[in-house]
C-alpha positions as CSV (number, residue, x, y, z in Angstrom):
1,X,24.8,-32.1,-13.9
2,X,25.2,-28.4,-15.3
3,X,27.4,-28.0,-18.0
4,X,30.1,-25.1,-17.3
5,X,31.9,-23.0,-19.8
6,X,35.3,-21.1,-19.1
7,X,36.6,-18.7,-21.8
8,X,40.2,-18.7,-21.7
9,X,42.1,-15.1,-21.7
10,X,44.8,-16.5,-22.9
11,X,43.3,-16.2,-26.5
12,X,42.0,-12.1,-25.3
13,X,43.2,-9.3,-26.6
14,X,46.1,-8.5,-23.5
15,X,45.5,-5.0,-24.4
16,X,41.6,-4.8,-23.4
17,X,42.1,-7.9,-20.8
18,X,38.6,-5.8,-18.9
19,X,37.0,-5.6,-21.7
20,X,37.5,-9.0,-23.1
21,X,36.2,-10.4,-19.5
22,X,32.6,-8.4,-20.0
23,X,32.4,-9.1,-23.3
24,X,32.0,-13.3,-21.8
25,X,30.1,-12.2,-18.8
26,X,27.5,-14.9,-19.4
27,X,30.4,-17.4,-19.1
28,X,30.4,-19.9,-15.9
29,X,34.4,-18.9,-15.4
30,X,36.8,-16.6,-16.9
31,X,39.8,-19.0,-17.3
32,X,43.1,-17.3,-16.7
33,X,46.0,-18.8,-17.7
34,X,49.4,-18.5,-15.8
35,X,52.5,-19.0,-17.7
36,X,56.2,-18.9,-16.3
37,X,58.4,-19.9,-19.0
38,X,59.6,-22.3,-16.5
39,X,57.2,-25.2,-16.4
40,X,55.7,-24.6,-20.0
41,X,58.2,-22.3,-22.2
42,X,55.8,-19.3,-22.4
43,X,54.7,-16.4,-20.2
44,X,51.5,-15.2,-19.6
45,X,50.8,-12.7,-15.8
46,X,50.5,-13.2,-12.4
47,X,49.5,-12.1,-9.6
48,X,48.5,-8.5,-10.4
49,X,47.0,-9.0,-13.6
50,X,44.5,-11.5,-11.6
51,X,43.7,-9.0,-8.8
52,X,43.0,-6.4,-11.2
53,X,40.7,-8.5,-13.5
54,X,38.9,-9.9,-10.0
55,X,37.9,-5.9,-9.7
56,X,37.0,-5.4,-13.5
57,X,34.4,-8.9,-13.8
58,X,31.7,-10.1,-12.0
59,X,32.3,-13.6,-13.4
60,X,34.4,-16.1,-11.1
61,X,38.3,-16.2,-11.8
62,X,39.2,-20.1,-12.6
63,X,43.5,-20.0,-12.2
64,X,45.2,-22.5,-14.0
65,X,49.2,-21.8,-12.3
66,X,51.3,-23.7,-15.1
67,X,53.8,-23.1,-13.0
68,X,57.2,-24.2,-11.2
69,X,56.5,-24.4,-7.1
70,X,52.7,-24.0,-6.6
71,X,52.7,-24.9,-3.4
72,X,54.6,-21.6,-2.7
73,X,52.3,-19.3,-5.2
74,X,48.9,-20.8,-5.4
75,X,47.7,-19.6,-2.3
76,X,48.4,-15.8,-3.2
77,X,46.1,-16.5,-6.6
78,X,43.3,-17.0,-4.0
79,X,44.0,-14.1,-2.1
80,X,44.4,-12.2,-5.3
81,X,40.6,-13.1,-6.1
82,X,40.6,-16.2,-7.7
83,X,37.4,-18.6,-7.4
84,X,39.2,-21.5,-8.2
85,X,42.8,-22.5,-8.4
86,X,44.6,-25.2,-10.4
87,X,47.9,-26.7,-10.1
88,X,49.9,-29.0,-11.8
89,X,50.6,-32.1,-9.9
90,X,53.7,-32.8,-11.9
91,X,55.0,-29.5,-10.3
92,X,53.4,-30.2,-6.8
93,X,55.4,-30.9,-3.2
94,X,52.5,-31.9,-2.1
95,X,49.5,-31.8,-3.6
96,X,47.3,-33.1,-0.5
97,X,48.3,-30.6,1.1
98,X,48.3,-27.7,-1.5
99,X,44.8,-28.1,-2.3
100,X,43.9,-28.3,1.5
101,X,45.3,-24.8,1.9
102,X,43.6,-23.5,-1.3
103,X,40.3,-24.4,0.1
104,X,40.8,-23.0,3.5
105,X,41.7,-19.9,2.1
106,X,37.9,-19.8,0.1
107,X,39.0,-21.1,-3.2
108,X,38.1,-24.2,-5.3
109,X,41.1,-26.5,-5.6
110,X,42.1,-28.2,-8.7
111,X,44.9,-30.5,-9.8
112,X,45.5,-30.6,-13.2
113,X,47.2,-33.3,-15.4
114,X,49.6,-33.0,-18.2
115,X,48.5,-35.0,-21.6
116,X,50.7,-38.0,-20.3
117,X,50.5,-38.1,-16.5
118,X,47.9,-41.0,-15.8
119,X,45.1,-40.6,-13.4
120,X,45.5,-43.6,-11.6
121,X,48.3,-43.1,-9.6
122,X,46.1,-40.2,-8.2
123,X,42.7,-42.2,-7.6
124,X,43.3,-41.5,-3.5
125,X,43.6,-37.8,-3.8
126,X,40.2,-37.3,-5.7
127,X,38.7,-36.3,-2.6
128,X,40.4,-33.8,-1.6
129,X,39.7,-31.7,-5.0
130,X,36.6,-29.4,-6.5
131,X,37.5,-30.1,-9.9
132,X,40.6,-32.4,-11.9
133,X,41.9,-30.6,-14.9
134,X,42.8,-32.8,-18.0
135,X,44.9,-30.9,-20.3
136,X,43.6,-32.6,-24.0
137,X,46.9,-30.5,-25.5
138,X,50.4,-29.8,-24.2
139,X,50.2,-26.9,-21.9
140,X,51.9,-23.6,-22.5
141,X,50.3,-22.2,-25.9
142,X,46.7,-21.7,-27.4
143,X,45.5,-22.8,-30.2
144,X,46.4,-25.8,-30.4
145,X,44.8,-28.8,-32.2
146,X,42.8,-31.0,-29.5
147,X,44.2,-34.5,-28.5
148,X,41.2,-37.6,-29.1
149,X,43.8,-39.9,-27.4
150,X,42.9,-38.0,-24.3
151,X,39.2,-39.2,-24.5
152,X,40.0,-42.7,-22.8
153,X,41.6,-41.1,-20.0
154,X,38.3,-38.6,-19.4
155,X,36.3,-41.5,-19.3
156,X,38.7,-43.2,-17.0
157,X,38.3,-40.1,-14.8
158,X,34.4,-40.0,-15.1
159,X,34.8,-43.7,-13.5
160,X,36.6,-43.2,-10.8
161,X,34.9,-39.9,-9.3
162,X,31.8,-42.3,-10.0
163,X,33.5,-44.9,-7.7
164,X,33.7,-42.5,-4.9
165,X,30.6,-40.9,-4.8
166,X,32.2,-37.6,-5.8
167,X,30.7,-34.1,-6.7
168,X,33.9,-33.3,-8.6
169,X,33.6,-31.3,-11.5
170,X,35.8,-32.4,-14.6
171,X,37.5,-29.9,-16.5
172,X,38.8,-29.6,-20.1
173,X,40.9,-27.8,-21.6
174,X,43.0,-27.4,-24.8
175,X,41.2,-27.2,-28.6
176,X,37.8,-27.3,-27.5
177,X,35.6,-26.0,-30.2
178,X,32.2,-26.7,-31.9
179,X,33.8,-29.5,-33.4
180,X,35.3,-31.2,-30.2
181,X,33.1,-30.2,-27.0
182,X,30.7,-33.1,-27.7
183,X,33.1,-35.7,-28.0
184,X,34.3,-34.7,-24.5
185,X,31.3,-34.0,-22.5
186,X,30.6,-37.7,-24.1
187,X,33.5,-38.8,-23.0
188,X,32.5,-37.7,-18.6
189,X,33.7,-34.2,-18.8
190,X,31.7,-31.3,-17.7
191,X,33.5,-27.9,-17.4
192,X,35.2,-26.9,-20.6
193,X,38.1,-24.7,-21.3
194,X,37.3,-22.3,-24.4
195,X,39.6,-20.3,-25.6
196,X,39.7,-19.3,-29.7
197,X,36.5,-21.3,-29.9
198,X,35.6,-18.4,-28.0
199,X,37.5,-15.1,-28.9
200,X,37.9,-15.4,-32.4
201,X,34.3,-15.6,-32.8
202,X,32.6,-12.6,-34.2
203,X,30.5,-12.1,-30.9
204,X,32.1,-14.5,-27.9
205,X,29.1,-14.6,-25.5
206,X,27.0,-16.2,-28.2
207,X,29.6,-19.0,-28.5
208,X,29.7,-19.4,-25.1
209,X,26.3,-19.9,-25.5
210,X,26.6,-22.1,-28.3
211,X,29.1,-24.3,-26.7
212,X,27.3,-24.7,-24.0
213,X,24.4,-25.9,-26.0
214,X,26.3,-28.3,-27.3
215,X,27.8,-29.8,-24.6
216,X,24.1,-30.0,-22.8
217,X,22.7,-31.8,-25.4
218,X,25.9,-34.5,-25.5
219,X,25.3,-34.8,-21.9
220,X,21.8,-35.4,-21.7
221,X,22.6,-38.5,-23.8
222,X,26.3,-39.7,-22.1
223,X,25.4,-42.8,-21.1
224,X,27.9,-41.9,-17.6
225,X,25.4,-39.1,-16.7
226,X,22.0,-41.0,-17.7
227,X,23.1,-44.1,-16.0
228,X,23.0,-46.1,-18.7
């Protein structure tokens, strides 16, 4: 199973946002974050910034709508340009639903989960997602310093898209760094969320490339992707 990485924007210079998405152009996903200071006290863009970002980068958009009503928003982020489109199943009507539109409209869906909203309750709607996002920090600011006591529910995750037979991707985000990355792709995850890992580096793309490398190597060894 590849191992994806997704620079975040959110830790970008806002200033050179087009520049800042070629300078990570070897990058699986640009992650952008969306923010309004409703459902996590910050603000980040919307809709235009996306659809003008789709036009400056060749790499996919990945959307992460932190965001009050996504069922009413979410599908404009696809027609904005977004690849893939996450929402927040604590802010969901309904989610079933939601992420059946977002895929008839040509976008990935993805239902994230805040740090303590449990998977289990949402074992039956695994199948109608591309990827589930597990926030390993309290959304709404970068930066922050990773959560381990999210690695249990990963692995919890990993065993239940095993269960069904899925071809879900499991996404990351939230202090992933060198010093992190292997514990999660370890853990079952497999598309991580980068963002000052990434941006504060001296030259991103070769982190990118560098986190990639490690989480490739901590997969080839996860005892969930060996079969062990």
């Amino acid at each position: 199973m590849a191992v994806q990485i997704n620079p975040s924007i959110l830790s970008a210079d806002f200033s050179r946002l087009a520049e800042e998405a070629k300078a990570v152009e070897g990058a699986d996903w640009l992650h952008v974050d969306v923010m309004d200071n409703h459902f996590v006290p910050n603000l980040t863009l919307g809709v235009p910034v996306v659809e003008s970002l789709a036009k400056a980068t060749d790499t996919p958009l990945d959307c992460h709508l932190m965001i009050e009503a996504p069922d009413r928003w979410a599908p404009q982020y696809v027609e904005a340009g977004a690849g893939s489109v996450t929402f927040h199943v604590e802010a969901a009507a309904a989610p079933v639903r939601l992420a059946r539109e977002i895929r008839a409209k040509g976008a990935r869906a993805s239902m994230a989960l805040r740090p303590a909203t449990a998977i289990e309750p949402y074992e039956d709607l695994l199948p109608e997602l591309d990827m589930l996002l597990i926030m390993t920090v309290e959304p709404g600011f970068g930066g922050q310093a990773f959560l381990d006591i999210m690695l249990p529910k990963i692995r919890r995750t990993r065993e239940l898209i095993a269960k069904h037979g899925l071809e879900l991707w499991l996404q990351v985000d939230g202090g992933v760094s060198a010093s992190t990355i292997e514990r999660c792709a370890e853990a079952g995850a497999d598309v991580f969320v980068a963002g000052s890992a990434v941006y504060n580096a001296e030259d991103p793309a070769e982190a990118v490339r560098l986190l990639r490398d490690q989480a490739s190597q901590a997969t080839a060894s996860a005892a969930w992707a060996c079969g062990h």
